[in-house]
N, C-alpha and C positions, 0 to 999 in steps of 0.2 A: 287385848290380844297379847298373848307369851310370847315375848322375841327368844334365838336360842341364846344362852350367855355363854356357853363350853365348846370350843372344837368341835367335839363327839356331836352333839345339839345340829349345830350350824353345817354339819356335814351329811347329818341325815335328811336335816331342813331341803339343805340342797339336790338330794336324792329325790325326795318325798318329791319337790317340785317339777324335776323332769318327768317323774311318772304321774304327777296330775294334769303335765299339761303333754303329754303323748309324746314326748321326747323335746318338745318344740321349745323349751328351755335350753337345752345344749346350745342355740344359735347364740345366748348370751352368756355363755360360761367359755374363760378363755383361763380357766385350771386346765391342769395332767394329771393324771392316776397319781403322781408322786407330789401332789401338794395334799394329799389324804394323810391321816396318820393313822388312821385304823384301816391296814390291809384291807381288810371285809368291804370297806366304804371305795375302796381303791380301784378292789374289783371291779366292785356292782359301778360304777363308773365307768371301766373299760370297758363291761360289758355292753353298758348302753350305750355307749359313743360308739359302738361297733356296729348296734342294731340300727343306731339312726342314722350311719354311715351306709348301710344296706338300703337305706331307706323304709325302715320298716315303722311302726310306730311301737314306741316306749310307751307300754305299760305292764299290766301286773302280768297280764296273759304273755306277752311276747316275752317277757324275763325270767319269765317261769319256763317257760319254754325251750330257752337258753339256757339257762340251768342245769336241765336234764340232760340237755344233749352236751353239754361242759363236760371238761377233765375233773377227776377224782381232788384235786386242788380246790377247784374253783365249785363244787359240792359240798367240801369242808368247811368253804370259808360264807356258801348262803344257800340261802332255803326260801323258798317265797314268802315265809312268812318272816323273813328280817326285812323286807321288801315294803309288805303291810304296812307291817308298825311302822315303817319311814316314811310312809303315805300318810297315816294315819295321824302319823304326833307333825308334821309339817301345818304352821297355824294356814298358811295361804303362799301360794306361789307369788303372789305380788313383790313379798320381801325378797328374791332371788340375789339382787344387787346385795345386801346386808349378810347371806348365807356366805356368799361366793368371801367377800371382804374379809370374813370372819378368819374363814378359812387359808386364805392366801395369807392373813397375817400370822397364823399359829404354825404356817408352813413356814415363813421368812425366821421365826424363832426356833423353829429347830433347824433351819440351815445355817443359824449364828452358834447353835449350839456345838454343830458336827465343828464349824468351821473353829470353835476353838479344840474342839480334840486334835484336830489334823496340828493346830499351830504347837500346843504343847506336845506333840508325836515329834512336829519338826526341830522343838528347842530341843528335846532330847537326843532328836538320832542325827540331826545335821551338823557339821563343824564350823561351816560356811556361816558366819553369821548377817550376813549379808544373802543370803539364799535363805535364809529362814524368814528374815522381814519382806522377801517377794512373798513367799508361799503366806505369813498369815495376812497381808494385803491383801492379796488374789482371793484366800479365801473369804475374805470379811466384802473383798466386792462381788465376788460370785453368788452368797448368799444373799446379797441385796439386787442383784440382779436377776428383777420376775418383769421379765414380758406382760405387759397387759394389753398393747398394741391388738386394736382388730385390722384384720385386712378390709382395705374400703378400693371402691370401684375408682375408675378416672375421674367420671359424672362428679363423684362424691370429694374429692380431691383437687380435681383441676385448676380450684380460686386459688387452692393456696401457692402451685408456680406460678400462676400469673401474678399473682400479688408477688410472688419476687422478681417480677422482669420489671416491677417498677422500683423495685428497691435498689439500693448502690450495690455494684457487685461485690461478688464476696474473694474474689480473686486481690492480691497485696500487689502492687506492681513493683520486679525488681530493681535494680542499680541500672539497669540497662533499657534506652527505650525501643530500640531494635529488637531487643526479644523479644520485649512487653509486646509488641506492634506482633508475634509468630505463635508464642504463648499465652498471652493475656496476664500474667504474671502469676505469682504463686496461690495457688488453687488449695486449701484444706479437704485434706483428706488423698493427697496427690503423694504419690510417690515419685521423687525427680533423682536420676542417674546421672552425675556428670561423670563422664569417663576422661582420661587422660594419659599421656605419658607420663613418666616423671620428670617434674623441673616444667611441665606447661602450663602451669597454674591452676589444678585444682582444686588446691589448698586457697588461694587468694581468690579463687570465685566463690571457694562454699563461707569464706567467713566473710566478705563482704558482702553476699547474701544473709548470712547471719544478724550481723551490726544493722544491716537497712529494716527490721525486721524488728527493732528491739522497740518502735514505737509502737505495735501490734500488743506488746504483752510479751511475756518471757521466753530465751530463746536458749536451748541445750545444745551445745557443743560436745561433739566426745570426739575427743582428738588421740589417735592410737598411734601417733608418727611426732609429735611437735609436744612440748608441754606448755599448761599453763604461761610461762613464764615467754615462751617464742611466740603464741597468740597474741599474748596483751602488747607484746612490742610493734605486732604487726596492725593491732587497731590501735595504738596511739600513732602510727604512721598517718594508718588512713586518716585518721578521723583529724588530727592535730597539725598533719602536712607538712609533717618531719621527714626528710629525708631516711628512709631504711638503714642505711647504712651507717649514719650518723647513731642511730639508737642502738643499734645492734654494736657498735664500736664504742660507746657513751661518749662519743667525741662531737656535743651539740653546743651550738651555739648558745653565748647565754641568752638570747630572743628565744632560742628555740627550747632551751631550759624553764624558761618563764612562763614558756605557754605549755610545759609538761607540768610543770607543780602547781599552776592555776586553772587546770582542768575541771573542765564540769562535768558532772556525772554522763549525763546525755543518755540516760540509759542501761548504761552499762551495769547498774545495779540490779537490772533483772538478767545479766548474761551470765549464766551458768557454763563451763569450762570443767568437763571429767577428761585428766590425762592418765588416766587408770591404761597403760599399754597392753590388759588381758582384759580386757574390755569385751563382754557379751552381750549377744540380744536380748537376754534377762535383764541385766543389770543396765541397760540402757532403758526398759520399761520403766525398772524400778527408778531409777533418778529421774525419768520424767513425771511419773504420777507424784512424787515426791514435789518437784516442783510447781505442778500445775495444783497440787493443795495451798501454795502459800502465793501465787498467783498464772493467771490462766499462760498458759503456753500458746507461741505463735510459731513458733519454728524448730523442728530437731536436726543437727545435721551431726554427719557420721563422717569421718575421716581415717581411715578409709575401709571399705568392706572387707578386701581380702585381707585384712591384718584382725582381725577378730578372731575370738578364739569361743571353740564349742563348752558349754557346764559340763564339767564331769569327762570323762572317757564315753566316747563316739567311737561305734564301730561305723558309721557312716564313710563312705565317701566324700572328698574333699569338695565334688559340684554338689553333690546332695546337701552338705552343710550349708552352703553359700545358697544354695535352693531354699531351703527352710528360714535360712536369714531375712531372707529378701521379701519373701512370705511375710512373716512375723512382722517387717517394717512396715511391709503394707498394709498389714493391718491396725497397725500403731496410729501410721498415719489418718486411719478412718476412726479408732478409738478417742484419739486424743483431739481431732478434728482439726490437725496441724498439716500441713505442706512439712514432710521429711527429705531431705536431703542426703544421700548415697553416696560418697566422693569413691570410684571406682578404678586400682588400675586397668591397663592394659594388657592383651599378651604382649609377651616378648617379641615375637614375630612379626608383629607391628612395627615394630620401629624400624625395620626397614625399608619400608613402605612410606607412602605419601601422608595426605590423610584420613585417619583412622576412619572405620565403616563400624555398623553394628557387631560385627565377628567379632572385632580386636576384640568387646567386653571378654574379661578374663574370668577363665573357667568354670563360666555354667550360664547359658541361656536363659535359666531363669529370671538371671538377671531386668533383660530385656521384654521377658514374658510378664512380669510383675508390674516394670516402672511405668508412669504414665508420661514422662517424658525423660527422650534421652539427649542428654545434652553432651556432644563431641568436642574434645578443646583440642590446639592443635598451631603450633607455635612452627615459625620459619625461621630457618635460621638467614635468609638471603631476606626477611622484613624480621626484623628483632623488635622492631616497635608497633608488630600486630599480633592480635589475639584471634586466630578464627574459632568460632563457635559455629557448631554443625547442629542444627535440630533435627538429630536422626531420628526420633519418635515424638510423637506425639498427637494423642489420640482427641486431643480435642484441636487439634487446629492445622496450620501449615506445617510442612517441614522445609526449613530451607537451611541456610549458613549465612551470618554475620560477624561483618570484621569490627573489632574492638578496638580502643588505645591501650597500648600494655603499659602500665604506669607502675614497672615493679619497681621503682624506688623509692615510692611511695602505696606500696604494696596496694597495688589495687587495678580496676581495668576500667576501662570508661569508653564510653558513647564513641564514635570518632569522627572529629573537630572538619568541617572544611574550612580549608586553608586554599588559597587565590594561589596559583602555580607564580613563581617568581622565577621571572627570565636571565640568566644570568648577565653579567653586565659585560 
């Protein structure tokens, strides 16, 4: 039996086999017209994925049929008798799986091929050299990205949820068991909004969610307010239970000296830290596919939304940008199969008000339309030693509010302790 060995071979094979089995091959062809390389082949494909979407049946009569009654295009590019011959040289519709393969892999080589002209278009015409290494990435994973996925029924599917309701859930549970107990903890694929005033901590929730997070697998920080160097002060706080102020002043105790230069890693070698302050939602993709190549990623967080800045000159709107952001996060989040993290201000207008509601989020509703949960922080100045956290959204579970210990001198928030009321004397 002659297998095809060429594209051209393996594409007619393919053809030949839907009109010998009356279209009823299409059911197992999960190609596009654009995984063809010979136009002509491309066609007669569309054509027939038309005729058996009509429900008619695929063969020589009905394609011939079509034909005639086709545009002056689609006359130049067949004739029933290219039709024939694709019937005719096809050894047997059995091989249809070995046609289709052929084909989808001589498509994946010339979408490596385009995908290097775009790259060398980009080394040439882009200055950004850092916008050059997104676009040949993207290109090189777009052309490896073919859907082979079939759609399947419930019936046909169903085992495989059940078989994860007995699996350990896939949810990480935060620093906090009162959330954990509203949220379930951080969910992949989730996009989470902490919003806040400024000075209420949501720098010190988003990176002590961070650090909780680094026994997971690698975690991307992109801090657009703080650098490098005010991070790491604050997780050897946390983590070391140095007083803040002592580090930030270098006025430590020699104990508390001894346990900063005999530090153990704990992690921290997979904590990734970009203080790039023009910080984009490109160039955040790019540092996390970047990372998640040298080990898998557990967590992204963004500090803060509104201080990002658009690629290039935007004739957009300032909520349309922060719309498109928040967009692209959420989908990161389901690309990368991580829990993202959004640290959000407020508006202005907030702060003369109590505490904050879904409104406050500042300048553009998309915000709240994207994230799957929103988390409201919100500091008293009459309790300086609480942390309220509002579960203004969220779509998979309660919404309620839980108070916190604010333990910012040891830069972090915790659980809160009961403590037996003591009567004075």
């Amino acid at each position: 039996m002659n297998e095809p060995t060429s594209t051209d071979e393996a594409e007619l094979s393919l053809l030949g086999s839907i009109l010998m089995t009356g279209g009823k091959a299409l059911e197992e062809i999960t190609l596009t017209p654009d995984d063809f390389a010979s136009p002509r082949n491309a066609r007669a494909f569309e054509l027939m994925q038309a005729l058996w979407a009509k429900g008619q049946a695929v063969d020589l009569v009905s394609t011939g049929s079509a034909i005639a009654t086709s545009n002056a295009e689609t006359k130049r590019l067949l004739e029933p008798a290219y039709l024939a011959k694709a019937m005719h040289n096809t050894p047997t519709s059995a091989l249809i799986g070995q046609y289709q393969a052929i084909t989808r892999e001589h498509s994946i080589r010339r979408r490596l091929i385009n995908a290097t002209t775009a790259i060398s278009q980009a080394v040439n015409e882009v200055d950004d050299i850092n916008q050059v290494i997104e676009v040949a990435r993207k290109a090189i994973d777009d052309a490896g990205n073919v859907s082979t996925n079939e759609i399947r029924s419930m019936a046909e599917v169903e085992a495989e949820t059940i078989a994860e309701l007995n699996a350990p859930p896939r949810f990480t549970i935060t620093p906090w068991q009162d959330l954990n107990h509203l949220i379930g903890g951080w969910r992949p694929g989730a996009l989470y909004v902490i919003g806040a005033r400024p000075g209420s901590g949501k720098t010190l929730v988003g990176l002590q969610s961070a650090v909780g997070m680094l026994g997971r697998g690698s975690v991307l920080m992109c801090t657009l307010e703080m650098s490098q160097s005010e991070i790491h002060k604050r997780v050897f706080s946390q983590l070391l239970h140095i007083p803040l102020g002592n580090i930030l002043d270098s006025n430590m105790t020699p104990n508390e000296w001894e346990r900063l230069t005999n530090r153990k890693a704990t992690g921290r070698e997979r904590f990734y830290i970009d203080d790039n302050p023009a910080q984009t939602v490109e160039g955040i993709r790019r540092q996390a596919r970047t990372i998640q190549r040298r080990h898998p990623l557990s967590m992204i967080v963004v500090d803060y939304l509104q201080l990002m800045e658009s690629t290039g000159k935007s004739d957009k709107k300032r909520h349309e940008e922060i719309a498109r952001w928040t967009r692209a996060l959420k989908v990161m989040a389901k690309t990368f199969d991580v829990p993202v993290l959004v640290l959000s201000q407020l508006n202005r207008e907030s702060a003369r008000g109590g505490k904050p509601t879904l409104a406050d989020l500042r300048e553009s509703g998309a915000i709240e339309q994207d994230a799957d949960v929103v988390l409201l922080l919100h500091r008293d100045e009459e309790s300086p030693d609480e942390l309220s956290m509002l579960v203004a959204k969220n779509r998979h579970g309660m919404r309620e509010a839980i108070t916190l210990q604010w333990e910012g001198h040891f830069a972090s928030v915790s659980d809160r302790q009961w403590r037996p009321a003591i009567e004075a004397a």
